[in-house]
C-alpha positions in Angstrom: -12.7 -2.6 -20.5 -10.4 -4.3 -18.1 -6.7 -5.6 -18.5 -5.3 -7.4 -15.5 -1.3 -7.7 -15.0 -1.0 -10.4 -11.8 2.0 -10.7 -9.8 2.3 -14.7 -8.4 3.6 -15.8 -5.2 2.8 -18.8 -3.8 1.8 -18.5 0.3 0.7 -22.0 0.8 2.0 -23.6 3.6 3.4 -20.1 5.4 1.5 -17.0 6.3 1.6 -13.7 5.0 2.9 -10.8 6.9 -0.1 -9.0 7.8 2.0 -6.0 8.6 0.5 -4.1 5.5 -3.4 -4.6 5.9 -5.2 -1.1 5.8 -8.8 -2.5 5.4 -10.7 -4.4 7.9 -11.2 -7.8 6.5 -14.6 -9.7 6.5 -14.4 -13.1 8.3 -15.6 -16.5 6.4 -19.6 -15.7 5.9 -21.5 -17.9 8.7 -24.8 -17.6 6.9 -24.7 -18.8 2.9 -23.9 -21.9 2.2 -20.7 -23.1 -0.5 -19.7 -26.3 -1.8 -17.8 -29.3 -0.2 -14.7 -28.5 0.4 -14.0 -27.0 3.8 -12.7 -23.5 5.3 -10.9 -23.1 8.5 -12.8 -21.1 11.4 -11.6 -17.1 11.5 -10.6 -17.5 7.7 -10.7 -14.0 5.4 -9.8 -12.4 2.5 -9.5 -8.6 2.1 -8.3 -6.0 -0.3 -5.0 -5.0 1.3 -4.1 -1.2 -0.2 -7.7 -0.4 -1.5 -10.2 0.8 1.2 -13.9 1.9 0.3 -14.7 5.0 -1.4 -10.8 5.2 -3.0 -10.1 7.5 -6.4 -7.9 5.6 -8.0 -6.1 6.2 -11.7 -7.2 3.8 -14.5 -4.7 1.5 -14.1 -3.8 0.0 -10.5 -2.2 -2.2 -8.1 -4.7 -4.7 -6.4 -2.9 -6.5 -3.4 -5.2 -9.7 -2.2 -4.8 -10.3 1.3 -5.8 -14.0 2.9 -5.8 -14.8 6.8 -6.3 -18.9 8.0 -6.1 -20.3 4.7 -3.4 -21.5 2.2 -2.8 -19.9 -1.0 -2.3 -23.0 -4.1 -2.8 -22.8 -7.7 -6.5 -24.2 -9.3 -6.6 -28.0 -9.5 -4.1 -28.5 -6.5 -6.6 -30.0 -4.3 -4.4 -29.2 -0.5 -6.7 -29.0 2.5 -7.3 -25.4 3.2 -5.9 -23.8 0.6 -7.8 -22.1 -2.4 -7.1 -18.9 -4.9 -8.3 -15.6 -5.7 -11.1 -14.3 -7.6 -11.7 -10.6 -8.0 -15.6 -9.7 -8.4 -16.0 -6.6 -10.8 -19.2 -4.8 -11.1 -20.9 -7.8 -10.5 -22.9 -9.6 -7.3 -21.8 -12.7 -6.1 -22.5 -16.1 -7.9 -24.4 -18.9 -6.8 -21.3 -19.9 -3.9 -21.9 -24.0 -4.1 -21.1 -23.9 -7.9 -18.5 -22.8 -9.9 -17.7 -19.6 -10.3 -18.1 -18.2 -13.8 -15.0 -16.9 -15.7 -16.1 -13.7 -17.8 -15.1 -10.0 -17.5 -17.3 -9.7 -14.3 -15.4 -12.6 -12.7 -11.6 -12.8 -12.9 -10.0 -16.0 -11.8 -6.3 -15.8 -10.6 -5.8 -19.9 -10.7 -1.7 -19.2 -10.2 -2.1 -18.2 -7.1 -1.3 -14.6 -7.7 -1.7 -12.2 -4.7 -1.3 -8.9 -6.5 -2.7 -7.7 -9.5 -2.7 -4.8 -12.1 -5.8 -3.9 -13.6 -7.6 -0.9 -16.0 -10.9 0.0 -15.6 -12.6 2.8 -17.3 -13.2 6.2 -15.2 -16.1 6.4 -13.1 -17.8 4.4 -10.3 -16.9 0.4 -10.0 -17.7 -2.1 -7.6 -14.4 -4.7 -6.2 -15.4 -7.9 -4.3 -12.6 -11.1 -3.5 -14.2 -14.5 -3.3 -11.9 -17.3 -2.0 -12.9 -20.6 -3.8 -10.9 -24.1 -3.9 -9.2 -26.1 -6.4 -12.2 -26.6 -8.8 -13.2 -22.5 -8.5 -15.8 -23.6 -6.2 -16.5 -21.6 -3.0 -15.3 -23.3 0.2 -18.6 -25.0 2.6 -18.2 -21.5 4.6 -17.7 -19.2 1.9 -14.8 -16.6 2.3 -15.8 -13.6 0.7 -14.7 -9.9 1.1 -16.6 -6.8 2.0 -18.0 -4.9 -1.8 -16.1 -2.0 -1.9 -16.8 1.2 -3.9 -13.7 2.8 -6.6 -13.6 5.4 -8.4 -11.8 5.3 -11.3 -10.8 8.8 -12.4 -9.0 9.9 -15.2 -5.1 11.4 -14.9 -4.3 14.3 -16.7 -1.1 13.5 -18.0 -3.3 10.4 -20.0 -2.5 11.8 -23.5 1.0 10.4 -24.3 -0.4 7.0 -22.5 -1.6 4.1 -25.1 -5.3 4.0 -25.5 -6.7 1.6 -23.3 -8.6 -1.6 -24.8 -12.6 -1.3 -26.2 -15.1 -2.7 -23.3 -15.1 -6.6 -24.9 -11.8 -7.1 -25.4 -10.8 -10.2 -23.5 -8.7 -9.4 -20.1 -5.7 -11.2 -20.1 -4.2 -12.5 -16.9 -0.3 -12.8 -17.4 2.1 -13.6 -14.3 4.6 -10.8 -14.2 8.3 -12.7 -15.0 10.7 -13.0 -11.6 13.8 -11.1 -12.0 16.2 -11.8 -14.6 20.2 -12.1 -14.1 22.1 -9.6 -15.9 23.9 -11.2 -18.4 27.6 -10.4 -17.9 29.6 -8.5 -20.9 33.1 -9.2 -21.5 35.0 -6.5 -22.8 37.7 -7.6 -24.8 41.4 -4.8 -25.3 43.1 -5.1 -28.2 46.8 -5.3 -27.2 47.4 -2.9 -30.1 45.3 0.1 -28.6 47.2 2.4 -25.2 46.4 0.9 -22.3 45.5 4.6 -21.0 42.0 4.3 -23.0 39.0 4.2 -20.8 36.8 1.7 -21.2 
């Protein structure tokens, strides 16, 4: 079971601070082969707040980290930019087609950076793969290290909702920006004392 909550911000065409990294990212892969569309040399992706071995609750923030490369939504073809896809329990796919979209393979096409996901408790395995405007992997593949989780349950889970059956479709919504407060206008009757706090 997996539901995914993604924050989007678009990075193409300026660099994120890398001021926040706390995992050792895994430069563009030298030896597999992708498909046509090109990376740029020292390119990476990397899980910015998860590190291997972490014990994490069921449901978590995933924060995507990207160095050398542009961040742009699927089908905006811009050189050297691409979007996330987050690898669950699941070995790569072949990296000069198109990467599958199942449970195993979530796409974030928006060009989210951060996601919330659930997972059930116990072991998982979290991969990023970088892929371009058609969700194919770039010619030099930029893939991140597997990592090991551990998903363990909280104890304060009972007054929680019950999460979703393994099956149910994982839905990928962007989280809404912030919303202006919509001013209230309190209208005085002249007939009540002025002295009456509002």
């Amino acid at each position: 079971m997996r539901r995914v909550r993604c924050v989007t911000q678009s990075w193409y065409g300026r660099r994120r601070p890398d001021a926040a990294i706390t995992a050792t990212p895994v430069w563009a892969q030298q030896t597999r082969k992708g498909g046509p569309t090109p990376a740029l040399p020292g390119a990476a992706v990397y899980f910015i707040n998860l590190q291997d071995g972490a014990r994490v609750p069921r449901t978590f923030t995933i924060q995507f980290g990207l160095r050398n490369m542009g961040l742009a939504a699927a089908g905006t073809a811009a050189p050297a930019a691409g979007h996330h896809h987050l690898l669950v329990d699941t070995p790569l796919p072949a990296l000069n087609e198109p990467i599958p979209s199942d449970f195993g393979h979530l796409h974030f096409g928006a060009g989210q950076s951060e996601a919330e996901i659930t997972l059930a408790p116990g072991e998982h395995t979290l991969q990023l793969l970088f892929a371009d405007a058609d969700h194919v992997p770039h010619a030099t593949p930029v893939y991140s290290q597997r990592i090991r989780i551990t998903v363990i349950e909280a104890q304060s889970q009972a007054s929680a909702a019950p999460a979703p059956a393994l099956g149910t479709p994982v839905r990928v919504k962007p989280q809404p920006g912030p919303r202006k407060r919509e001013q209230r206008r309190r209208w005085r009757n002249p007939d009540e004392d002025e002295d009456d706090d509002w």
